[in-house]
C-alpha positions in Angstrom: 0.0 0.0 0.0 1.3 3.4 -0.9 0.0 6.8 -0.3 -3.1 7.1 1.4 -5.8 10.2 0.6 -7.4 11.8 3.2 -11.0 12.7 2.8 -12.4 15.2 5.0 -16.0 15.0 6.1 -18.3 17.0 8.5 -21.2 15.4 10.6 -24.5 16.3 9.4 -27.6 17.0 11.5 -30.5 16.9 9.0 -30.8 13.7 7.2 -34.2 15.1 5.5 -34.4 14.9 1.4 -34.9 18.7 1.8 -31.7 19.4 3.8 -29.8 16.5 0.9 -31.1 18.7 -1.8 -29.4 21.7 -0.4 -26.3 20.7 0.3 -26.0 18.8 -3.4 -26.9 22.5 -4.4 -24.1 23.9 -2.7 -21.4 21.5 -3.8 -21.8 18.7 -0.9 -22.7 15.5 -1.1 -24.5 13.3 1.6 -23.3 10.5 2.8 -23.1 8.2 5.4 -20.3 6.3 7.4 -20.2 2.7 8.5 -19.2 -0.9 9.3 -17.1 -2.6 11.6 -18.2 -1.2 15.1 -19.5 1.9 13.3 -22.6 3.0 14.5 -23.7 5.2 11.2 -22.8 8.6 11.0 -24.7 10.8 8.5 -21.7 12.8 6.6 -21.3 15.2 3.9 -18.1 15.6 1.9 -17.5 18.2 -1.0 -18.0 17.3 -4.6 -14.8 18.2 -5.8 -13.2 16.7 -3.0 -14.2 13.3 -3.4 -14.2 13.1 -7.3 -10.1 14.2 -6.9 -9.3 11.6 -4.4 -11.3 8.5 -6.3 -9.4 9.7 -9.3 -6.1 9.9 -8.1 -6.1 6.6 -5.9 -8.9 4.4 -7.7 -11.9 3.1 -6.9 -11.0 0.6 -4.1 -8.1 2.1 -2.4 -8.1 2.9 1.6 -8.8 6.3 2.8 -8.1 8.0 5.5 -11.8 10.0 6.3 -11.5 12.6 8.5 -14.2 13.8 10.6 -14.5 17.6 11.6 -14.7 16.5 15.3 -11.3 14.9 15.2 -12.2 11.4 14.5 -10.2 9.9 11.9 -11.3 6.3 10.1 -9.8 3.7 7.3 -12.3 3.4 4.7 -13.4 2.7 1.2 -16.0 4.2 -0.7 -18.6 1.5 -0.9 -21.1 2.8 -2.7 -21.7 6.1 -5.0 -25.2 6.8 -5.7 -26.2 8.4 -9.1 -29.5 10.1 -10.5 -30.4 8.0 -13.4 -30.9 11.1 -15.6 -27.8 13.1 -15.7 -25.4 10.6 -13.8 -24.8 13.3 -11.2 -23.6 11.9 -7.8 -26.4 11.8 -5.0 -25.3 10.1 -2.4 -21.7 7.9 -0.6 -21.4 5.5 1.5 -18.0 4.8 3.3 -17.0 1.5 5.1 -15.1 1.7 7.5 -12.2 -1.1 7.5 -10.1 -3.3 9.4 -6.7 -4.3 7.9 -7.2 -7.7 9.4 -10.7 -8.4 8.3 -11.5 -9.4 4.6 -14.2 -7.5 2.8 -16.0 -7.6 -0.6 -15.7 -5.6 -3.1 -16.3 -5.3 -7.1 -13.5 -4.5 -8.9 -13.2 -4.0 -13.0 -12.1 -6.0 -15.3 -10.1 -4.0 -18.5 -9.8 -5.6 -21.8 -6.7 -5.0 -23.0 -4.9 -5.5 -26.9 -8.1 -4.7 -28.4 -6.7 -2.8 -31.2 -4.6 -6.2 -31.8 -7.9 -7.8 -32.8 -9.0 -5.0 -35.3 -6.8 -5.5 -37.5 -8.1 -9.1 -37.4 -11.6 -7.8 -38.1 -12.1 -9.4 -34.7 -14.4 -7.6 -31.8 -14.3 -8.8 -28.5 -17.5 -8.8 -26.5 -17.3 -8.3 -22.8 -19.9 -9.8 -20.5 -18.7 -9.4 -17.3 -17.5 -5.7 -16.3 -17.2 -5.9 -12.5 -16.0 -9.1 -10.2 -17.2 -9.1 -7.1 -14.1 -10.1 -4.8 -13.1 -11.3 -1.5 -10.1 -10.4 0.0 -8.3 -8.0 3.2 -8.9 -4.2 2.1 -5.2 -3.5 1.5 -4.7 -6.6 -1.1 -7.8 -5.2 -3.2 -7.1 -4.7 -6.8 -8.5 -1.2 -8.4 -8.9 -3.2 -11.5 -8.1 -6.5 -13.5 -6.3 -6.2 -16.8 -7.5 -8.9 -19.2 -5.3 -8.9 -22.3 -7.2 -10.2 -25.1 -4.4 -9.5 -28.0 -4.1 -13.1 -28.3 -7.9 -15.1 -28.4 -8.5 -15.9 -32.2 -12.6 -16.1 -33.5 -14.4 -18.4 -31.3 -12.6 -18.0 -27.8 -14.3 -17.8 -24.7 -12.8 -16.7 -21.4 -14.3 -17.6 -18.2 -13.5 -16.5 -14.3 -11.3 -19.3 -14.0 -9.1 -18.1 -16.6 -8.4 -14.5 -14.7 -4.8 -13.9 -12.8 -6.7 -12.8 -9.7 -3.8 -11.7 -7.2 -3.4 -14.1 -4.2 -5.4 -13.6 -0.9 -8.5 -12.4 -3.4 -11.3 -15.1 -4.1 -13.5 -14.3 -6.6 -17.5 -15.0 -5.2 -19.1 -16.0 -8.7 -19.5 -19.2 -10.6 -15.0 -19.6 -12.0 -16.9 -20.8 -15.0 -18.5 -17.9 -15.5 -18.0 -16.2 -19.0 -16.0 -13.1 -18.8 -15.0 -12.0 -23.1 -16.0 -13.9 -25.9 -14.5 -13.2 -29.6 -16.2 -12.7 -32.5 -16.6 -11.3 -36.1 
């Protein structure tokens, strides 16, 4: 594990839609905090603030999150809420971790050496774009690369066929189908 972002947070005191609305309108977004001896606490975090940090570290890495009473947690960002119109963000939920305790998590999978297969005439169809995942929060992969330079018309690629790192199970069917190639 590398760097770790801090997020800084504030408790919030109205949970209401109403009191959501307005701070969504003023650049915060609502959220809450919880998990592993957390008894939820209603948050809000800026925007900006957020979007930078998931950008910088990726989608599963640990956070520091950093209450405006002092409190300071390890978390990931479990969940981000969009409006289906638009895609803007409404809503976060952080867990908070242990580094001993596995969690689960869905990480993506990234085809890779598709331009390989164009000049093939070859398209690669991906089924699967998110493995959920076992593992401790620190071994958690951001993302799986799956390099498909090399499949030919016809090939399949299943679960079972994914490098997963060690200490990470993967909680589907192994035989289920990931890319498939085609014309």
């Amino acid at each position: 594990m590398s760097k770790t972002g801090i997020i800084n947070v504030a408790k919030r005191a109205e949970t209401n839609s109403r009191s959501s609305k307005r701070l969504r309108e003023a650049g915060f977004l609502p959220g809450n905090v919880y998990g592993n001896g957390v008894v939820s606490i209603p948050v809000m975090v800026k925007k900006e603030e957020l979007r930078k940090n998931l950008s910088e570290y990726g989608r599963n890495a640990i956070f520091k999150l950093a209450l405006d009473d002092g409190e300071v947690f390890n978390i990931i960002v479990k969940e981000v809420q969009y409006a289906p119109v638009g895609r803007k963000p409404l809503h976060v939920n952080f867990q908070n971790v242990s580094f001993d305790e596995k969690i689960k998590a869905d990480v993506a999978i990234r085809l890779v050496g598709t331009d390989h297969l164009e000049a093939k005439r070859m398209l690669v169809l991906q089924h699967v774009d998110f493995l959920p995942v076992s593992g401790l929060p620190q071994d958690i992969p951001d993302q799986l690369e799956l390099d498909v330079s090399e499949i030919d018309f016809g090939d399949n690629i299943f679960i079972k066929d994914l490098k997963l790192p060690d200490n990470i199970c993967a909680l589907i069917d192994m035989n289920e189908l990931v890319a498939s190639a085609s014309s």
